[in-house]
Each structure stands twice: as structure tokens, then as C-alpha cells.
C-alpha positions as CSV (number, residue, x, y, z in Angstrom):
1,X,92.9,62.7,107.7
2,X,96.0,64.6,106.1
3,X,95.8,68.2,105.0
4,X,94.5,69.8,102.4
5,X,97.2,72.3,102.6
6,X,100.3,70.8,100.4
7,X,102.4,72.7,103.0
8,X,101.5,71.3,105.8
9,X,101.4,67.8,104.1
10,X,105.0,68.8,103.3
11,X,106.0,69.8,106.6
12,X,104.5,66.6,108.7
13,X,105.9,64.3,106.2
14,X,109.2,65.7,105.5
15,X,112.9,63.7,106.2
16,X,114.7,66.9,104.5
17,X,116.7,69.7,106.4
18,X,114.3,71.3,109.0
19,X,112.0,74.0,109.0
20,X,110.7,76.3,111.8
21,X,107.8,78.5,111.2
22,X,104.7,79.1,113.2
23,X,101.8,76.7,112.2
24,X,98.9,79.0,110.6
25,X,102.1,80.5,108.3
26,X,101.8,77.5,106.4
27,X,97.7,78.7,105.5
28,X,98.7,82.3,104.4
29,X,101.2,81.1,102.2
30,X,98.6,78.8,100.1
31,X,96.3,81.6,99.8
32,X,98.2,83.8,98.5
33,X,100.9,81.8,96.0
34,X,99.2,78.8,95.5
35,X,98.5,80.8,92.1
36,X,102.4,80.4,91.0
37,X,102.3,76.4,91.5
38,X,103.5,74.5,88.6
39,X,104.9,78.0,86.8
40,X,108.2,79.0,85.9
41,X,109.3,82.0,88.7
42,X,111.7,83.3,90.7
43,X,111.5,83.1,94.4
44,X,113.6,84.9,97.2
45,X,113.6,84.4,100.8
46,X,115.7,86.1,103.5
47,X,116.5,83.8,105.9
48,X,118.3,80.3,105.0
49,X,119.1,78.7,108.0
50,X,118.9,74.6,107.9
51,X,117.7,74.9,103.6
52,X,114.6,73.5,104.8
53,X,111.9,75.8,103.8
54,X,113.6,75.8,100.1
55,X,113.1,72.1,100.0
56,X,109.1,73.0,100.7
57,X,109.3,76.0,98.6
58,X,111.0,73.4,95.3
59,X,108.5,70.7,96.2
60,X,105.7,73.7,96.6
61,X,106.3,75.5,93.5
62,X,107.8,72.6,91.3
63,X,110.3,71.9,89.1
64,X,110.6,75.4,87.2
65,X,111.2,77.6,90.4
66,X,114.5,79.3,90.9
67,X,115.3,80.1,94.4
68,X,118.0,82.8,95.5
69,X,118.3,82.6,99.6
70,X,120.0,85.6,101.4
71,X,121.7,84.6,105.2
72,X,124.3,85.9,107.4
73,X,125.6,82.7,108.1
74,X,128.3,81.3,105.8
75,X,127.8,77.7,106.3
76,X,124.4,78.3,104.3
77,X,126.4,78.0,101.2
78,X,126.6,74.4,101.2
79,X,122.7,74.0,100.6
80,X,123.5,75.4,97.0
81,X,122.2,73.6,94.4
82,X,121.5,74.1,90.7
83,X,117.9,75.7,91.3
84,X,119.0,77.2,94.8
85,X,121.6,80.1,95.2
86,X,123.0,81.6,98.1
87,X,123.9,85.1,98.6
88,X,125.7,85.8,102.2
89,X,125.4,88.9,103.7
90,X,123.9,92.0,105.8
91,X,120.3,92.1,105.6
92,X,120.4,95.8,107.1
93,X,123.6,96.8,104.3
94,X,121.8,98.9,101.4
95,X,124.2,98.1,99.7
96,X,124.8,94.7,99.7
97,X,120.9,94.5,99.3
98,X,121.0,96.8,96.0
99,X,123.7,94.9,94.3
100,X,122.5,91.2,94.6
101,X,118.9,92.8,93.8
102,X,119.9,94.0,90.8
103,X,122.1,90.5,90.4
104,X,118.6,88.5,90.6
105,X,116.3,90.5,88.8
106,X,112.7,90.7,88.1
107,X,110.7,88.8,91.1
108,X,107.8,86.5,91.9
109,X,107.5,86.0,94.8
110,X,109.6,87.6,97.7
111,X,109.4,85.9,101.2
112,X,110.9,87.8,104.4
113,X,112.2,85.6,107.1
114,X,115.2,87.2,107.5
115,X,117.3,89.4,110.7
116,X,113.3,90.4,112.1
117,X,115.5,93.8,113.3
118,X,113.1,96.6,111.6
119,X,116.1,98.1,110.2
120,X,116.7,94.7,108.3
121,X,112.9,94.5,107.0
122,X,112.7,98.1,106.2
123,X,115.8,98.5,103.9
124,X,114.5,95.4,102.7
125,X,111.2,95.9,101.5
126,X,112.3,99.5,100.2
127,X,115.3,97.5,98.1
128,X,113.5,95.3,97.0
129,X,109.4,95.6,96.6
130,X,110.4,97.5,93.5
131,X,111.7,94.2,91.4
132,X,108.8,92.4,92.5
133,X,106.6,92.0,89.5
134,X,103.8,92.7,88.7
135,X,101.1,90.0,89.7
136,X,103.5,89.0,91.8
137,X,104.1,88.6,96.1
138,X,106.0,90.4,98.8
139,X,105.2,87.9,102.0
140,X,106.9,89.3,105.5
141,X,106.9,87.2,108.5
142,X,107.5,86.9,112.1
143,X,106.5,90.7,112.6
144,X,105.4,89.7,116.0
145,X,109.2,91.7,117.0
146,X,107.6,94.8,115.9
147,X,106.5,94.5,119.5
148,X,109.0,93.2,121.4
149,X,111.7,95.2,123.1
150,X,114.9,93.4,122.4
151,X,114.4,93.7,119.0
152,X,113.5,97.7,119.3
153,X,109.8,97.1,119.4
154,X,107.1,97.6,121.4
155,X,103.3,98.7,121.2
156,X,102.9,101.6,118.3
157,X,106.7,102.1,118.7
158,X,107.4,104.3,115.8
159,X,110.6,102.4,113.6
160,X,109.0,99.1,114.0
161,X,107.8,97.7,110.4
162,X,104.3,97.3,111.5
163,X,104.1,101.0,111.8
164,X,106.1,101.5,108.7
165,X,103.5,99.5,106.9
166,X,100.0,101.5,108.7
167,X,100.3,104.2,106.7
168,X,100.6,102.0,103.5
169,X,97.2,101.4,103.8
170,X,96.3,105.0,103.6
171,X,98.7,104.7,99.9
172,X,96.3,102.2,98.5
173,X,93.3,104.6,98.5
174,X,95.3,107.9,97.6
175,X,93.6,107.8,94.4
176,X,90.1,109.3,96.2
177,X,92.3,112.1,98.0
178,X,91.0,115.6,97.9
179,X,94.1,117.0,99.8
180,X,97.3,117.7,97.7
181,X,99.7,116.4,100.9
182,X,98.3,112.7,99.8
183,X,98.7,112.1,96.4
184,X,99.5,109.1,94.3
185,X,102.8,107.6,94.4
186,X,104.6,104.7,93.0
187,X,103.3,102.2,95.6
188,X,99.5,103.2,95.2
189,X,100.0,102.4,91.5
190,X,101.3,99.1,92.0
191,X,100.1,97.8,94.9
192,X,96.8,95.9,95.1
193,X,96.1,95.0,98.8
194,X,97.5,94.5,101.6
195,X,96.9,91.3,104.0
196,X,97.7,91.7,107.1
197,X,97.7,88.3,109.6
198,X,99.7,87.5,113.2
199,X,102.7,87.9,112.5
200,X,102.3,88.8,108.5
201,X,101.6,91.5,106.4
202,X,101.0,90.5,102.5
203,X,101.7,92.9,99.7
204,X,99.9,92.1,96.0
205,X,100.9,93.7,93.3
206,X,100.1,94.4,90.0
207,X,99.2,97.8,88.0
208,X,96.4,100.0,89.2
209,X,95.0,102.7,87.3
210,X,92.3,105.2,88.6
211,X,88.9,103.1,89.9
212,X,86.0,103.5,87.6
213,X,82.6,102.7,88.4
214,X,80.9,99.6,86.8
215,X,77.0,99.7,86.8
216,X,74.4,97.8,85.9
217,X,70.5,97.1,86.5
218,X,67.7,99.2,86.0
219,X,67.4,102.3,88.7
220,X,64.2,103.1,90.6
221,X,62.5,101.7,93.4
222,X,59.4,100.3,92.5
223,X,59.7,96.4,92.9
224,X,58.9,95.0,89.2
225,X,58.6,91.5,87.8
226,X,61.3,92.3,85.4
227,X,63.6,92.8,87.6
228,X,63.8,90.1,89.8
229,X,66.9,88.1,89.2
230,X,67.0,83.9,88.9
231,X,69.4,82.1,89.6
232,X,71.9,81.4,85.9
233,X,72.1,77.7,85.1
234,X,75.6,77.9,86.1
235,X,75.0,79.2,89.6
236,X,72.7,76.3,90.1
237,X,75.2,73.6,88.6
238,X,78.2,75.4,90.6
239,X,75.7,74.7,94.2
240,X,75.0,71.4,92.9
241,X,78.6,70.3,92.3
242,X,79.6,71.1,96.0
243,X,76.5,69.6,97.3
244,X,77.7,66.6,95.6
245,X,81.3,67.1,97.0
246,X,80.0,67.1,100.5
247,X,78.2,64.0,100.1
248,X,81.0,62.4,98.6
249,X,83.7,63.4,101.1
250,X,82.4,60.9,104.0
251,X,82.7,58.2,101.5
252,X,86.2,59.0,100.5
253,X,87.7,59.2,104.3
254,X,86.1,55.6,104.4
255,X,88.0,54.6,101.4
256,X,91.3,56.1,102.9
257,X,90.7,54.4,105.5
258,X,90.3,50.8,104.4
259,X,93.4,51.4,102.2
260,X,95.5,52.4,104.5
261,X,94.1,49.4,106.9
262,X,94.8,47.1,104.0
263,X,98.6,48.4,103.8
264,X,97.6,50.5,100.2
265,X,100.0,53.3,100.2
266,X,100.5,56.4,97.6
267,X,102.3,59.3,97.1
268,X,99.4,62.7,98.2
């Protein structure tokens, strides 16, 4: 049965340029930016190589999406097209990452694939997680050389992005700090979570403000009639509807089935 994952689909079916990536990327990608589908945003990704992954990330995303791709490698240029641009240059150069960041502009969604030296993904998620916007995704894979020695990694190796990002988590909750060396920063004020996966860590963003409690209910705990809670007319409809979608599925891989037996083919 094909995928439910568009990317995947993509990826299996594809005669485009090719695309490398480790298979369970393709599942943290559609949870976190399936949200931007169909909009009009601006994607980056570090790392160009064969232009494959912008062909998924066009078809992904859709016809509105501009894509800016940032390689070492010259010969990338030629996958330029009118919704694709290629910047060449040193991932781990400041300043080259400063001056095409300010070139691009306000971001959607960011993806890291680039050098994987943490040099290269430090300078660039310090560049450039600033002109991501809010609402918006930083995405950086392949962090698996944050423990590998030929790429100045190893096991809690301090440099490594995956220890740059630890502490990050700390960030997110400085707004409950009762110590003045941990205070509130930039990042804690725009950051919203942090995912972290093999080989990924996610960053959401969008503006936080100090939490504030939300309550409701009546306090006490003597058990009441009152009190007890039934189920809303919608919760019940919402069970129904994928009770009714489970039942329906079997009947739908039988259809598939005889189509495709039958020589019926369609575009997913």
C-alpha cells in the first residue's frame, strides 16, 4: 500500500535528480512542516548536492515556495531555476553566512544539511535562527557526527552541536528561574520547543511571553454529581468518525487493489 507520508511517496516514485537522506527523516519533516503546505514561504537548506531534495521540497510545499540552497560545490549552480537559487560558499565563513542571510530575508522554514562539521552548524544556526520567523522551523539533520571522531565528535565532546544545543533546553524554561545567572534571553522568548530525534534536533518558534496559569473546575474533594464530566457531542462525533474510518480503510485497500489489477492508474 503506498504511504501516507507525501515524502516518502515522493521519494519511492521520483525520476528527478537524487536524494540521499536517512529513511525516518522523511517522518519528522511531515510532522513538523506539513503546516506550511500549499502557503506562500521561503525555504533554505544547506546542502544542494544532486537538487534533489528541492525537487521534493517544490513538489512538498507547492507552487508558492521559494527555495534559496547554500553548497560548496560550484556545479550546484546549474540546478537554478526561477523558484530555486543558489548561493555558493563556506558554510563555516560568518561572513559569507551574514551577507546572503541578510540577502534572503525573513524565513520559514530553515533545513540544515549542510558541511555536518560543528563549526559549520554552529555559525549556522547562530546566523541564521534569528531570521527565522516566527511560527516558523529551524530543522538540523545528520547530527549523528556530533559523535564521530573524524568530524570532531565523540560521546559528550564539548564543541559538538548536540552539546551546543543541551543547554538550550534549559533556555526554554528560564522563565521559572529563581537564580539571576539564568535569566531570559532572546532564544527563551522565541523559541517554543525543541524536538530532538536520531540524528535531528527541531527548533519551533514563535513569541513566548511569561506562562500563566489557566484554571477551571470547581476545587474540593468530595465526589459530587455535579461534577462529573460527559462526554460533549462533539467528542462523541469526533470517536465516531474514526471508528468509521477504520472500518472503511479495509474496504478501500480492496478497491486499490482491483484498480490497479484492472490497469486504473491516478496521480496520489
Amino acid at each position: 500500500m503506498p504511504s501516507s507520508n507525501p515524502l516518502r511517496r515522493f521519494v519511492e516514485t521520483t525520476r528527478g535528480r537524487q536524494i540521499r537522506k536517512y529513511e525516518h527523516y522523511y517522518d519528522v519533516y511531515h510532522r513538523h512542516l506539513s503546516k506550511f503546505r500549499g502557503r506562500k514561504i521561503v525555504v533554505v537548506e544547506f546542502g544542494v548536492h544532486m537538487g534533489g531534495s528541492a525537487q521534493m521540497w517544490r513538489e512538498y510545499f507547492g507552487a508558492d515556495v521559494m527555495i534559496y540552497g547554500i553548497d560548496i560545490t560550484p556545479e550546484c549552480k546549474r540546478w537554478e531555476t526561477p523558484w530555486f537559487k543558489v548561493f555558493v560558499g563556506d558554510q563555516s565563513d560568518r561572513a559569507f553566512l551574514a551577507e546572503i542571510a541578510a540577502e534572503i530575508g525573513p524565513i520559514d522554514v530553515l533545513i540544515e544539511d549542510g558541511g555536518h562539521r560543528p563549526e559549520q552548524q554552529i555559525a549556522t544556526f547562530e546566523i541564521f535562527y534569528p531570521k527565522v520567523k516566527p511560527g516558523g522551523v529551524f530543522l538540523i539533520e545528520d547530527l549523528h557526527t556530533s559523535y564521530w571522531p573524524s568530524y570532531d565528535g565523540g560521546y559528550q565532546r564539548p564543541g559538538t552541536f548536540m552539546e551546543y544545543a543541551k543547554p538550550l533546553t534549559d533556555q526554554l524554561n528560564a522563565f521559572h528561574s529563581r537564580e539571576p545567572r539564568f535569566a531570559v534571553d532572546r532564544f527563551t522568548r522565541s523559541t517554543t520547543s525543541m524536538h530532538f530525534y536520531d540524528s535531528i534536533v527541531v527548533f519551533e518558534k514563535a513569541r513566548v511571553d511569561k506562562p500563566r496559569r489557566l484554571d477551571g473546575g470547581r476545587p474540593g474533594w468530595e465526589r459530587r454529581p455535579d461534577t462529573d464530566v460527559l462526554l460533549s457531542r462533539r467528542s462523541l462525533l469526533r470517536t465516531e468518525a474514526v471508528r468509521a474510518g477504520r472500518r472503511a480503510a479495509p474496504l478501500v485497500r480492496r478497491a486499490l487493489r482491483r484498480a490497479r489489477a484492472l490497469g486504473i492508474r491516478g496521480r496520489d
